[in-house]
C-alpha positions in Angstrom: 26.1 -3.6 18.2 29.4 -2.9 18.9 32.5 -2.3 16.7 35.8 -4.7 16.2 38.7 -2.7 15.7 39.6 -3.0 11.8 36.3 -4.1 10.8 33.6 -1.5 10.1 31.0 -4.0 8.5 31.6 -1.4 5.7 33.4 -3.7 2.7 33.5 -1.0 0.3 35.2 1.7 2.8 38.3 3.9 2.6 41.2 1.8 1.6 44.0 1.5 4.4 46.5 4.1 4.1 44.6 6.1 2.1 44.8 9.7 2.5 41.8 11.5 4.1 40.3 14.1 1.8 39.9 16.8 4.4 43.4 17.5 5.3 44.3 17.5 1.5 41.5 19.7 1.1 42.1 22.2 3.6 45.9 22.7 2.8 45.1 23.4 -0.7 42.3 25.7 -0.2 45.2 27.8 2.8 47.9 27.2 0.2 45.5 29.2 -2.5 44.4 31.5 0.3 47.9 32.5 1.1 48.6 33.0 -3.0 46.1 35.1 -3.7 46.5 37.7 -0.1 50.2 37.0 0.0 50.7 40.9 -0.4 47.7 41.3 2.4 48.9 38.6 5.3 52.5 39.9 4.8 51.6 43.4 5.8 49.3 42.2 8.5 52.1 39.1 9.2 54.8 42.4 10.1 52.2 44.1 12.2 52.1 41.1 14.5 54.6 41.1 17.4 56.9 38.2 17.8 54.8 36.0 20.3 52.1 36.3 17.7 54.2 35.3 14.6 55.5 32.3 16.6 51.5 31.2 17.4 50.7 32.4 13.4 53.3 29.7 12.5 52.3 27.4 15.0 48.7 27.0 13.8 49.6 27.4 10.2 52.5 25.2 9.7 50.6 22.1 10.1 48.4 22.7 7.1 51.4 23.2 5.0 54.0 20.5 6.2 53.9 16.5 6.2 54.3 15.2 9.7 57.8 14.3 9.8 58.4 10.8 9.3 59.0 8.3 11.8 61.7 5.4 10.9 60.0 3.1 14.2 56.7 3.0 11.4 59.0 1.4 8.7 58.4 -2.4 8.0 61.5 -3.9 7.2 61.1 -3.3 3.1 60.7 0.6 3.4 64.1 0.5 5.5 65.6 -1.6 2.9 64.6 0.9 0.0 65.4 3.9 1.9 68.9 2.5 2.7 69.4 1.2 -1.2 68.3 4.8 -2.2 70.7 6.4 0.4 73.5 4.4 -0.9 72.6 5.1 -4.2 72.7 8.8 -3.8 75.9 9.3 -1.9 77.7 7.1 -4.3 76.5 8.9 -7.1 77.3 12.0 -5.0 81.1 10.8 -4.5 81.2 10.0 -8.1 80.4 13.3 -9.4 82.9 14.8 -7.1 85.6 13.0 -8.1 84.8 14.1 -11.6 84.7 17.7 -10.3 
């Protein structure tokens, strides 16, 4: 029996827009890797020649990092709120130089 997209037959399934455990899990456990051998991969990280850095980073970076945020995503609310916050900010930002 096939699927419909959006309907798993599953009512008690991962919430939309919930985050998926694995990727949380894996970027802790390389974030607590990376704490407790900082002094190791350091050493190892200079031995490594600059194409080799570059991939290091290239792999490793997306463990660490959000994926940057797309504003084409936004429904019309989130634009609203990131605009009032925006506003917000750079008025408070002009206020506190004026005081300066």
């Amino acid at each position: 029996m096939p699927f419909t997209k959006g309907q798993s037959g599953n009512k008690s399934g991962r919430p939309a827009g919930s985050k998926n455990k694995t990727p949380e899990e894996i970027r802790t456990a390389l974030l607590k890797f990376v704490d407790d051998n900082l002094e190791g991969v350091t050493k190892d990280f200079k031995k490594l020649k600059a194409d080799k850095k570059l991939i290091f980073f290239e792999k490793i970076i997306r463990h660490v990092l959000p994926a940057p945020m797309s504003f084409e995503k936004l429904t019309e609310p989130q634009l609203d709120q990131l605009f009032a916050y925006l506003k917000r900010k750079y008025i408070e930002q002009n206020e506190t130089e004026k005081e300066g």
